[in-house]
MIGU-312359 format. One line per field, with one value per atom (N, C-alpha, C): atom name; residue in one letter; residue number from 1; x, y, z. Coordinates in pm, 1 decimal, padded with zeros to 6 digits. Layout:
# residues N
a <- [CA,...]
r <- [A,...]
k <- [NUM,...]
xx <- [X,...]
yy <- [Y,...]
zz <- [Z,...]
This chain:
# residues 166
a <- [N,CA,C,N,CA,C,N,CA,C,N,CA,C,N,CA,C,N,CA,C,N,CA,C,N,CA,C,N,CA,C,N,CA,C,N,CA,C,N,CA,C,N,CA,C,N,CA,C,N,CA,C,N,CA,C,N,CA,C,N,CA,C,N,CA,C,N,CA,C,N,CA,C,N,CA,C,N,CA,C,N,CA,C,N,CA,C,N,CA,C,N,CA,C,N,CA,C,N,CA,C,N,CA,C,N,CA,C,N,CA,C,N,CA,C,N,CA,C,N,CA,C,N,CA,C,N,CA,C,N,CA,C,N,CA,C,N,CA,C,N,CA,C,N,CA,C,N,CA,C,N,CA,C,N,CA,C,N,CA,C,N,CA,C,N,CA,C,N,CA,C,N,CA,C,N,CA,C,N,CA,C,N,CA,C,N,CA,C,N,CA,C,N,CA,C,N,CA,C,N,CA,C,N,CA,C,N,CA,C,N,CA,C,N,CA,C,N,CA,C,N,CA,C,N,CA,C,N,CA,C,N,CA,C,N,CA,C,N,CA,C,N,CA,C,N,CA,C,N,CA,C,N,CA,C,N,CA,C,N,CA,C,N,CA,C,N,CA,C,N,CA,C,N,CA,C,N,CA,C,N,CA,C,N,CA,C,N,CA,C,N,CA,C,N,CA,C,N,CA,C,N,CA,C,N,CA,C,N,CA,C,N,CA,C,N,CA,C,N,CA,C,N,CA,C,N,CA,C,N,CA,C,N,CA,C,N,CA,C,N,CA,C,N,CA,C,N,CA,C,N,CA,C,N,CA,C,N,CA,C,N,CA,C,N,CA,C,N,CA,C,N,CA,C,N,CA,C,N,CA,C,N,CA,C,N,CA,C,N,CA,C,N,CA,C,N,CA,C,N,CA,C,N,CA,C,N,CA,C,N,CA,C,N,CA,C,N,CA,C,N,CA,C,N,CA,C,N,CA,C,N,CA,C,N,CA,C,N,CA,C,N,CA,C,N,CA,C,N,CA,C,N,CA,C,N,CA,C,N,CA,C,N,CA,C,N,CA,C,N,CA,C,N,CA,C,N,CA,C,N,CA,C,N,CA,C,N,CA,C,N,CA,C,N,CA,C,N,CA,C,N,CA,C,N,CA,C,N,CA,C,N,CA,C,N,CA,C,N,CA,C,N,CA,C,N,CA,C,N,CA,C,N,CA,C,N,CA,C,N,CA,C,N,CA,C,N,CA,C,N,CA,C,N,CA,C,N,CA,C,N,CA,C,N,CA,C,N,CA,C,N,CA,C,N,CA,C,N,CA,C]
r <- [X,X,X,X,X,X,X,X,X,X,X,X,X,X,X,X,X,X,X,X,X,X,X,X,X,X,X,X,X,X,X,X,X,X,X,X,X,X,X,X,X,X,X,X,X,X,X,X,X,X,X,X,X,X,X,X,X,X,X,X,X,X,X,X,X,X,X,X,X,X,X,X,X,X,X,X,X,X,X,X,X,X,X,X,X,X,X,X,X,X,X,X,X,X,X,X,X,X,X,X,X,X,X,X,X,X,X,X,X,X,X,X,X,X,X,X,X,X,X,X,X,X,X,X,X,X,X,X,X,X,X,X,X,X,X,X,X,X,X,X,X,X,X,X,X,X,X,X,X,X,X,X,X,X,X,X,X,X,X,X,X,X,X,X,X,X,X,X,X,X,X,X,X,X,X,X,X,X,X,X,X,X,X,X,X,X,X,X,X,X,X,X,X,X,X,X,X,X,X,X,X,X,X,X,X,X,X,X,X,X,X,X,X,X,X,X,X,X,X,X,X,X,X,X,X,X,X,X,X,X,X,X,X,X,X,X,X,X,X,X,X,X,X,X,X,X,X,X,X,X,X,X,X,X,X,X,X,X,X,X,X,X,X,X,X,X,X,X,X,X,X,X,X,X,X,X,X,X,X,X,X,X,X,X,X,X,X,X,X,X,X,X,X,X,X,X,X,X,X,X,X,X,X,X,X,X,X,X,X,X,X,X,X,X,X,X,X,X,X,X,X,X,X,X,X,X,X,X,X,X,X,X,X,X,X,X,X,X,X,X,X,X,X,X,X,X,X,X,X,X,X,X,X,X,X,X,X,X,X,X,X,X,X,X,X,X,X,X,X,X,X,X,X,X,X,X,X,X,X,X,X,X,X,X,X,X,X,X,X,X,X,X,X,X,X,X,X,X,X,X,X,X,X,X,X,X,X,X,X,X,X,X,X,X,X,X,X,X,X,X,X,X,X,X,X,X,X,X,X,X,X,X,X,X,X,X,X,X,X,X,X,X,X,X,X,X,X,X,X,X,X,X,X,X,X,X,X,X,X,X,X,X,X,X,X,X,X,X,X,X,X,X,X,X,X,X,X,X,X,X,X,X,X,X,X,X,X,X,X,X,X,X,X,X,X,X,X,X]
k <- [1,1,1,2,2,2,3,3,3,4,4,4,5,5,5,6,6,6,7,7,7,8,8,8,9,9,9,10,10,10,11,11,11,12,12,12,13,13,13,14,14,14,15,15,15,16,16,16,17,17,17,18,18,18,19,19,19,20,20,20,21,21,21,22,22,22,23,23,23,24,24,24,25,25,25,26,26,26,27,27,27,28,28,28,29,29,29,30,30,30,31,31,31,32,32,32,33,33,33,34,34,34,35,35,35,36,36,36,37,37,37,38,38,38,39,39,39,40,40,40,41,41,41,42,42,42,43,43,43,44,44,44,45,45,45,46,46,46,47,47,47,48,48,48,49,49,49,50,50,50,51,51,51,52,52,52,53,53,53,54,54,54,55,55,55,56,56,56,57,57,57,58,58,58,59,59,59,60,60,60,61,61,61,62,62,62,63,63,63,64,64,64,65,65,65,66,66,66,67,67,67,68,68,68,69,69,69,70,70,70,71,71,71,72,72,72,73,73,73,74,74,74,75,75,75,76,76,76,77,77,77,78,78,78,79,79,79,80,80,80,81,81,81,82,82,82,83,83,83,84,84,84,85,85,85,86,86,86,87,87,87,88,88,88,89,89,89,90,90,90,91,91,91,92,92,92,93,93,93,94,94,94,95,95,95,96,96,96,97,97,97,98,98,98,99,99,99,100,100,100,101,101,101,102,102,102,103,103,103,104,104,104,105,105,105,106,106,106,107,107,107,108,108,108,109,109,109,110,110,110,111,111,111,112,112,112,113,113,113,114,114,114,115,115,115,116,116,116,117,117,117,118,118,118,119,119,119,120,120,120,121,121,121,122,122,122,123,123,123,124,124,124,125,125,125,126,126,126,127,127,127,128,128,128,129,129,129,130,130,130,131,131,131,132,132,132,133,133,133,134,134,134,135,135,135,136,136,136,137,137,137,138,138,138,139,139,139,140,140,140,141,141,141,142,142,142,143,143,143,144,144,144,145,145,145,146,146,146,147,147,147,148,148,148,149,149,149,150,150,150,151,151,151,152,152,152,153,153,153,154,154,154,155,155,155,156,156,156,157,157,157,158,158,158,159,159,159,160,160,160,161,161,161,162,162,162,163,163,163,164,164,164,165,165,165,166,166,166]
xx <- [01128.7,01232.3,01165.6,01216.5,01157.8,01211.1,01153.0,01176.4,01192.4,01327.3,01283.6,01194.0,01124.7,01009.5,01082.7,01236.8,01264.7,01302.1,01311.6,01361.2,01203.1,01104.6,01017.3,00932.8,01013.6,00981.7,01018.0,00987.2,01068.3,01097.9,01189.6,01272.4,01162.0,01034.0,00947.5,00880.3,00835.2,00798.9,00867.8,00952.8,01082.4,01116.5,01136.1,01134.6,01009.2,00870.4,00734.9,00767.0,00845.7,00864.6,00950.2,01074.8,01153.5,01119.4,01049.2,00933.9,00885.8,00789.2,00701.2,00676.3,00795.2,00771.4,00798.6,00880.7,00862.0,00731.7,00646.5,00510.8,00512.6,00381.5,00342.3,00351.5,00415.8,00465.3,00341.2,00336.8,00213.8,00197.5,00128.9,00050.6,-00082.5,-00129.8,-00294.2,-00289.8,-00207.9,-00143.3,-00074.8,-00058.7,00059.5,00081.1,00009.3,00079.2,00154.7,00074.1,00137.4,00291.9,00301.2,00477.4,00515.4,00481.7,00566.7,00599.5,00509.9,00520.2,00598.1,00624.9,00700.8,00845.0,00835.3,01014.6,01090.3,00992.7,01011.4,01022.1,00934.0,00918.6,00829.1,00730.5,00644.8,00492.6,00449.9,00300.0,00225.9,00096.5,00065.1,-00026.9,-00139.2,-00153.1,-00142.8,00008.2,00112.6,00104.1,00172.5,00200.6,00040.1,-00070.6,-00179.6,-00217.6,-00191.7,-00231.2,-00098.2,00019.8,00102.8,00058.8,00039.9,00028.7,-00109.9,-00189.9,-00300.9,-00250.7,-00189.5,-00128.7,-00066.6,00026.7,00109.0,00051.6,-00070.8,-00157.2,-00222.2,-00246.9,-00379.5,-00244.3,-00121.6,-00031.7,00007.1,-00010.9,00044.5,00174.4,00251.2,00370.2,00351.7,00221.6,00257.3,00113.0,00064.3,-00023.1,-00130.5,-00109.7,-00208.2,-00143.1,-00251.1,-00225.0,-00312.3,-00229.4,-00301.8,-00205.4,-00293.2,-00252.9,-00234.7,-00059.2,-00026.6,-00026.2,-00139.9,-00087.1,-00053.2,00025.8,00103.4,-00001.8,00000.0,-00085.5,-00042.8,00083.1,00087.5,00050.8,00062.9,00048.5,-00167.2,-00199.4,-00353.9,-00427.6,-00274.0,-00330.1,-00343.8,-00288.1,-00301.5,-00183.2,-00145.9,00009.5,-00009.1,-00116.2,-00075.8,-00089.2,00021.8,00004.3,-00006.5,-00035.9,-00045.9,-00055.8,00003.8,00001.0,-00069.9,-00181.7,-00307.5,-00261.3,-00193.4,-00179.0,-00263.2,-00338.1,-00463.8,-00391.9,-00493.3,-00438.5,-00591.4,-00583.1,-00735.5,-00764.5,-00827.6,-00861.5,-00882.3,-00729.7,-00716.4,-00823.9,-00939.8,-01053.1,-01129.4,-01105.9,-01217.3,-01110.8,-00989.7,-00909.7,-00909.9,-00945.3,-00992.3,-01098.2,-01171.3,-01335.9,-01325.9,-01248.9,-01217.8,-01139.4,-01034.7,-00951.5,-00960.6,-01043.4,-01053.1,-01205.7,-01235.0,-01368.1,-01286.5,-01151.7,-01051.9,-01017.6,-00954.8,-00847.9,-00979.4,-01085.7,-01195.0,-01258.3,-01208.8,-01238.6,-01142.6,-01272.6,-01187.3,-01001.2,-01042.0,-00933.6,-00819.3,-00835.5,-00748.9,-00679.7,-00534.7,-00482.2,-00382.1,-00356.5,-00323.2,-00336.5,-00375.6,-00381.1,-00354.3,-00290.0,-00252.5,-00204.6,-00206.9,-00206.3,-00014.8,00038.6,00178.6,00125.1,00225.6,00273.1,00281.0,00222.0,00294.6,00431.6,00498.2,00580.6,00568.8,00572.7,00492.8,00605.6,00549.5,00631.3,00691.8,00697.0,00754.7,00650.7,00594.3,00450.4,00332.6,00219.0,00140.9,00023.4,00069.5,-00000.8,-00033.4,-00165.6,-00145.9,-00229.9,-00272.8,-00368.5,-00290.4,-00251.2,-00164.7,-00263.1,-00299.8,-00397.5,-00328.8,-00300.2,-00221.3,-00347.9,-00327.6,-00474.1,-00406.8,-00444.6,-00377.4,-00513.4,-00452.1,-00552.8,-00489.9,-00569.9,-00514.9,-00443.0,-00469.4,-00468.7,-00442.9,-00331.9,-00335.7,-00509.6,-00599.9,-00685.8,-00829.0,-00787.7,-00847.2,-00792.1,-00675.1,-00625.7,-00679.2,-00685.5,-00776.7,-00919.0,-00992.5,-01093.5,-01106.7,-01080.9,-01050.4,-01016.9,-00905.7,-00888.1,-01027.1,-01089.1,-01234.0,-01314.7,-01332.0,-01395.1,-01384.2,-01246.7,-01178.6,-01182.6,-01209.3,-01256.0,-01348.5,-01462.5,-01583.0,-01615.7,-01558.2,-01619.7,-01536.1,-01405.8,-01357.6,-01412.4,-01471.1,-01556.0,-01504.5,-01518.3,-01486.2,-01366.6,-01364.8,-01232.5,-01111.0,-01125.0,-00967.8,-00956.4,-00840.0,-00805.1,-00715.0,-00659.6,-00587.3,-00518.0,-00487.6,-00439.0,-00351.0,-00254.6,-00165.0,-00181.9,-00162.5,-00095.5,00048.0,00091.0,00276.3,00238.9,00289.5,00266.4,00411.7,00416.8,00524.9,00584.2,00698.3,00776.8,00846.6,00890.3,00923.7,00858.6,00878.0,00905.5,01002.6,00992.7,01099.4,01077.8,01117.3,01117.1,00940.4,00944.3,00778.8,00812.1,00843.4,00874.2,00874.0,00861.0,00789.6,00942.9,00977.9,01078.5,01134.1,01210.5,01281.8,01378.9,01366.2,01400.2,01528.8,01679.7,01771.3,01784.2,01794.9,01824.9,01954.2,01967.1,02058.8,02237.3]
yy <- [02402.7,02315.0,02200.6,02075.6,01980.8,01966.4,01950.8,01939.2,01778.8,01667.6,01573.6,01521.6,01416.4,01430.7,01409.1,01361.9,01397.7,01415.7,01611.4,01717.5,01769.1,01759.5,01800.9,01737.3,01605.6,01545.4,01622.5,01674.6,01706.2,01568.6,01638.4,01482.8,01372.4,01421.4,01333.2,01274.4,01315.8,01254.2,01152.6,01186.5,01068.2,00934.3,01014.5,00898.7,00779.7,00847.6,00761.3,00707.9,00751.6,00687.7,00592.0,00628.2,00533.7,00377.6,00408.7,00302.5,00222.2,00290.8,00204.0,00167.2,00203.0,00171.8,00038.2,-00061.9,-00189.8,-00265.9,-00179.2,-00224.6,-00216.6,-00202.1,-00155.6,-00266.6,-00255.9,-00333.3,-00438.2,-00556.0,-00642.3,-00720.8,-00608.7,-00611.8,-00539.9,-00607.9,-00517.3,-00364.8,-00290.5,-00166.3,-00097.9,-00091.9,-00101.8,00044.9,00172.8,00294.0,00326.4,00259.0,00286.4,00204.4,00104.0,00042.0,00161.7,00196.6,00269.6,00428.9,00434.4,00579.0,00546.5,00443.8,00405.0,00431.7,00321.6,00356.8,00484.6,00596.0,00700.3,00774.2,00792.9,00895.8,00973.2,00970.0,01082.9,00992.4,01039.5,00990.1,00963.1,00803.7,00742.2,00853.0,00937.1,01027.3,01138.5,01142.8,01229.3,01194.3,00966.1,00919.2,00946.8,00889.3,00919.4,00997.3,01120.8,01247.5,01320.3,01269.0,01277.5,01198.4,01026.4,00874.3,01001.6,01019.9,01088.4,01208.9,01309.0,01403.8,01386.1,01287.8,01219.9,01178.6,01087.6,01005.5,01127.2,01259.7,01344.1,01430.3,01442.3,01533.0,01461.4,01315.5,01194.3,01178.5,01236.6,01151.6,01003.9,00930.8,00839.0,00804.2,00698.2,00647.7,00628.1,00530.8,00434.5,00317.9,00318.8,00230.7,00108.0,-00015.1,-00119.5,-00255.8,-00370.6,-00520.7,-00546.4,-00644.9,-00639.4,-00796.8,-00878.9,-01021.3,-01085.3,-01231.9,-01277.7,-01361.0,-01251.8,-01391.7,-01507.0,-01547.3,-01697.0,-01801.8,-01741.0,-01799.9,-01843.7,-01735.2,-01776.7,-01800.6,-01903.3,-01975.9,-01898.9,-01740.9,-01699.6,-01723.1,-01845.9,-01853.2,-01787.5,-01756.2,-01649.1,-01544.9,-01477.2,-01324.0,-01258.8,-01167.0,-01153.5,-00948.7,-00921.3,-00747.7,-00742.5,-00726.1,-00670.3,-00507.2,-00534.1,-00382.1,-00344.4,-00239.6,-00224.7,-00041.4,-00111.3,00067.0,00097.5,00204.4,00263.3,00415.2,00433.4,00552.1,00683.2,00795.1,00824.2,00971.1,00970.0,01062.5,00973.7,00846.6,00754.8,00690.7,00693.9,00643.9,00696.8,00838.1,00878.6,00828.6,00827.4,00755.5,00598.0,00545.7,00399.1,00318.9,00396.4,00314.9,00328.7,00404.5,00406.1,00271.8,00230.0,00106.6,-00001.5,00009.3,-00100.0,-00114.9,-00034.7,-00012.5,-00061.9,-00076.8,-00140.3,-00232.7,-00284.0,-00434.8,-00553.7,-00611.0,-00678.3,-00749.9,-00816.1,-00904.9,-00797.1,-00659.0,-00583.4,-00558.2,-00574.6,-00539.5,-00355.9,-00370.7,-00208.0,-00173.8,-00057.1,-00050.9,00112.4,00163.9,00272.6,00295.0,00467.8,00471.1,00517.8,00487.5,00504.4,00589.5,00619.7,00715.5,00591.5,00624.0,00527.4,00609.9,00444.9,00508.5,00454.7,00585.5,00559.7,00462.1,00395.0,00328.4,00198.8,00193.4,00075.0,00030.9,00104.3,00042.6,00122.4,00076.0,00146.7,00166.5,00048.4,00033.2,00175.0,00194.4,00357.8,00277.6,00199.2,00168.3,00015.7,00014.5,-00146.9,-00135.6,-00308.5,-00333.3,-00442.8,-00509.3,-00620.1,-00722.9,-00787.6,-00970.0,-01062.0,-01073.6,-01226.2,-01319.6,-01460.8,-01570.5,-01685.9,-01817.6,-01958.3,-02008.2,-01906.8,-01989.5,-01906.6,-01929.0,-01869.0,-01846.2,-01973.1,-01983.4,-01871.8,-01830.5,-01747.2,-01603.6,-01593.0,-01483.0,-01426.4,-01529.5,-01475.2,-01434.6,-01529.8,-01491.8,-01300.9,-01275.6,-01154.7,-01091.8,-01125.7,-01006.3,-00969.7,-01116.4,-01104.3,-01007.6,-01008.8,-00883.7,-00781.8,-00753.8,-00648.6,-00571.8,-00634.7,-00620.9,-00593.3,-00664.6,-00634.0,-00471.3,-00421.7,-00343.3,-00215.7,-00256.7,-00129.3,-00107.5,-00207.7,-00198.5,-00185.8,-00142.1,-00039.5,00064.8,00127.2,00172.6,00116.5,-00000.6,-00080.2,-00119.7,-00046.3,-00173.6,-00244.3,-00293.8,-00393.8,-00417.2,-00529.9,-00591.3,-00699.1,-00708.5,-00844.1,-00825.6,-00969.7,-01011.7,-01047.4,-00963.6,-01021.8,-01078.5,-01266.7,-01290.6,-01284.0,-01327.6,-01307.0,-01435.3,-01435.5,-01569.0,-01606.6,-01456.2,-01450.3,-01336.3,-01366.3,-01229.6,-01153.1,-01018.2,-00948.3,-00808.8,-00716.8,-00646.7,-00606.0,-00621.9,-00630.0,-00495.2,-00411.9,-00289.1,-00166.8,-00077.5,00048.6,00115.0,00227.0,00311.7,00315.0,00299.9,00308.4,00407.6,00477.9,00573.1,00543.9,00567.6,00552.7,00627.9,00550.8,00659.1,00683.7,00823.0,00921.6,00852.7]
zz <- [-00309.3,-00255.4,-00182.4,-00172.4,-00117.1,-00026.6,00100.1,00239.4,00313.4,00315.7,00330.8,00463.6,00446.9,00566.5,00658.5,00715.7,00815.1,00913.4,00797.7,00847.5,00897.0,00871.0,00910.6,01065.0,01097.3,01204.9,01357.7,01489.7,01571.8,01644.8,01704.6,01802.2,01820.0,01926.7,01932.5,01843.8,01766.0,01611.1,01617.0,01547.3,01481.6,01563.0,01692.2,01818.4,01801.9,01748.4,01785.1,01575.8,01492.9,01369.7,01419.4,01443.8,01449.9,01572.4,01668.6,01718.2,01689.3,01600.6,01493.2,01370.2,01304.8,01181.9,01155.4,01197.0,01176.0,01244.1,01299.5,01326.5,01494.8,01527.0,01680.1,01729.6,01905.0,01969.8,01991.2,01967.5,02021.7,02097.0,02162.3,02335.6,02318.4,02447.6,02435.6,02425.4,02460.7,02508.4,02372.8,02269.3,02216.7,02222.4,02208.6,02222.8,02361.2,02429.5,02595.2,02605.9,02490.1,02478.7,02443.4,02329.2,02283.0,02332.0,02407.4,02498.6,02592.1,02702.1,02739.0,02681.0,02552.3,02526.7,02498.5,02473.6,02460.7,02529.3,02654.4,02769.3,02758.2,02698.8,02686.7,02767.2,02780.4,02795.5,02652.8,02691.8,02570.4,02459.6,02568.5,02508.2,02366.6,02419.6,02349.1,02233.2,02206.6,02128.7,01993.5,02048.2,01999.0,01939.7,02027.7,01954.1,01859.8,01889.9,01762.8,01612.1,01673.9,01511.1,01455.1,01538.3,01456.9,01336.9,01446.3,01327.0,01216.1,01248.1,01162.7,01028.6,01083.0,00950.7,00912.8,00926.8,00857.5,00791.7,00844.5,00765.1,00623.9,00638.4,00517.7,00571.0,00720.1,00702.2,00743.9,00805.1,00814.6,00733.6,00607.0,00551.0,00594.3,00698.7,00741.0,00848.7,00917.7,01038.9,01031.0,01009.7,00932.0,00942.6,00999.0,00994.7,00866.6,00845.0,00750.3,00694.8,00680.5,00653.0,00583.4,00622.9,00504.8,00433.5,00324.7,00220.8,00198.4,00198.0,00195.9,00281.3,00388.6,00510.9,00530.5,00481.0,00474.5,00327.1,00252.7,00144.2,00033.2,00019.4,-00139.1,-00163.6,-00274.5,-00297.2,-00485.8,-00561.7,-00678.8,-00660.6,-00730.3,-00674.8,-00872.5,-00858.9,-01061.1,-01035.4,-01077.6,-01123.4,-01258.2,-01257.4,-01340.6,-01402.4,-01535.9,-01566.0,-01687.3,-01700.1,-01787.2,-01887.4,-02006.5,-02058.5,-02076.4,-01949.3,-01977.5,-02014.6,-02098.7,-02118.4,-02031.4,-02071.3,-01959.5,-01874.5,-01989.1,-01942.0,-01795.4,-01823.4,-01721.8,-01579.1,-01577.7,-01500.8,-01368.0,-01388.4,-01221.3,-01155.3,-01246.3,-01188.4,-01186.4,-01203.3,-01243.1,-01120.6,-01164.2,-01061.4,-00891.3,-00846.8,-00682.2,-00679.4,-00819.6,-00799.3,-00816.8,-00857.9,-00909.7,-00784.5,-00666.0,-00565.7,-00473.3,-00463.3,-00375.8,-00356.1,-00448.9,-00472.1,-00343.8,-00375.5,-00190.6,-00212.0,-00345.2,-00396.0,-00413.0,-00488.2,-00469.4,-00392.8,-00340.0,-00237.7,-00234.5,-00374.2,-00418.0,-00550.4,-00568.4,-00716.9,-00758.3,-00837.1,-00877.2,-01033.8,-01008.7,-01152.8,-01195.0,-01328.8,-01345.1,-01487.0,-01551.6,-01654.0,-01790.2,-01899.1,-01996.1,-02039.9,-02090.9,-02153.6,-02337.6,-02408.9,-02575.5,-02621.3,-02702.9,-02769.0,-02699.6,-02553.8,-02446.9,-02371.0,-02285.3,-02200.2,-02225.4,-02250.4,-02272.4,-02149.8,-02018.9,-01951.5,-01832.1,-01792.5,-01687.2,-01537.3,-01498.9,-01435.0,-01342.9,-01235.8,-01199.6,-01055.1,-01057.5,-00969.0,-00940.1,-00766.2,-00740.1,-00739.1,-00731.4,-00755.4,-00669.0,-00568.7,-00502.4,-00518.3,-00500.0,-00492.0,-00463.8,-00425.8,-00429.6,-00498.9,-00621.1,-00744.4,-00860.2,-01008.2,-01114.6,-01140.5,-01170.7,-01156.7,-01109.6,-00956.8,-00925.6,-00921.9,-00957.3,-00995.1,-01167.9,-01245.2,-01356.0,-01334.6,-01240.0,-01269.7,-01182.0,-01114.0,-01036.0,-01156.5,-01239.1,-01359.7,-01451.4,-01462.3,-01544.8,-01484.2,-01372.5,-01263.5,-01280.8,-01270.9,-01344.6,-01509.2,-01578.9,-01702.3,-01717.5,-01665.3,-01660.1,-01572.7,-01496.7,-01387.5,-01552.3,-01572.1,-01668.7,-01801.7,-01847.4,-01972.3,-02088.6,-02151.8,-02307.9,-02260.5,-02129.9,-02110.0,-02132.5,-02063.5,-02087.7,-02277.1,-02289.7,-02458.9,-02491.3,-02320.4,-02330.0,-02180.1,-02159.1,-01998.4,-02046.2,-01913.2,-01868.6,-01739.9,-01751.2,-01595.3,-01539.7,-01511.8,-01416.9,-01303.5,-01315.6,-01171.1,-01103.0,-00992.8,-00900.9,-00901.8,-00891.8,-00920.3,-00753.6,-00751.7,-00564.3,-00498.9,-00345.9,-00231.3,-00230.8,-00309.9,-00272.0,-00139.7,-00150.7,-00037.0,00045.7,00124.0,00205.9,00284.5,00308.3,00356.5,00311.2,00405.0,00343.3,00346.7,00304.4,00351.7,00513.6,00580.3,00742.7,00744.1,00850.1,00877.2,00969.9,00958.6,01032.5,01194.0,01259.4,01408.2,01382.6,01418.2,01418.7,01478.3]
């Protein structure tokens, strides 16, 4: 049975989710805000975000910037069909690449997509968004036997899942 995450939160949890999930208060301090709005000591908060991130309910704790704003205005979804004996060993050298900003693997579907491997590419430029795919090609080799690029036409949702207060 699947347990939604949460039901698995206790009060305080949820309290330090529902806090921060639109991002930590910014101040020099920021767990001690948010221990504050809560009532607990900052401590607490700490040694909860920690549990939190090693249980996977919360990812990663991480500055989120706007690429447009510091000049990457192409954005291109790099989707590759790679051979799927080499895709484990492959794609965490794909997902490390600096230009990479996410990259994961999906399911084909036969006959409609054949693609298993999606790596995001931002850059200045269509321009430098290809050449990043060439990178890409090169690092997958003889694995890949075939790629596109989807670039982005707009911004659509920038948010992770939010959790409703009760």
């Amino acid at each position: 049975m699947n347990v939604p995450v949460d039901a698995r939160l206790d009060p305080t949890d949820r309290a330090i989710v529902l806090a921060t999930q639109a991002g930590l208060p910014l101040v020099a301090e920021p767990y001690h805000a948010v221990a504050r709005a809560i009532g607990v000591p900052p401590e607490e908060v700490m040694t909860r975000v920690e549990r939190m991130r090693a249980r996977g309910v919360i990812r990663r704790i991480a500055a989120v910037p706007n690429h447009y704003a510091l000049g990457y205005r192409a954005n291109g979804m790099s989707v590759w069909d790679v051979a799927d004996d080499r895709i484990g060993a492959l794609g965490p050298r794909v997902g490390g690449l600096a230009f990479v900003s996410h990259c994961y693997r999906r399911p084909r579907v036969p006959g409609r997509w054949r693609y298993n491997l999606f790596a995001m590419v931002h850059g200045a430029s269509r321009d430098d968004v290809e050449a990043h795919v060439r990178e890409i090609a090169a690092l997958l080799g003889e694995a890949a036997r075939a790629h596109e690029v989807l670039y982005s036409k707009r911004i659509l949702k920038k948010t992770g899942m939010r959790l409703r207060a009760k």
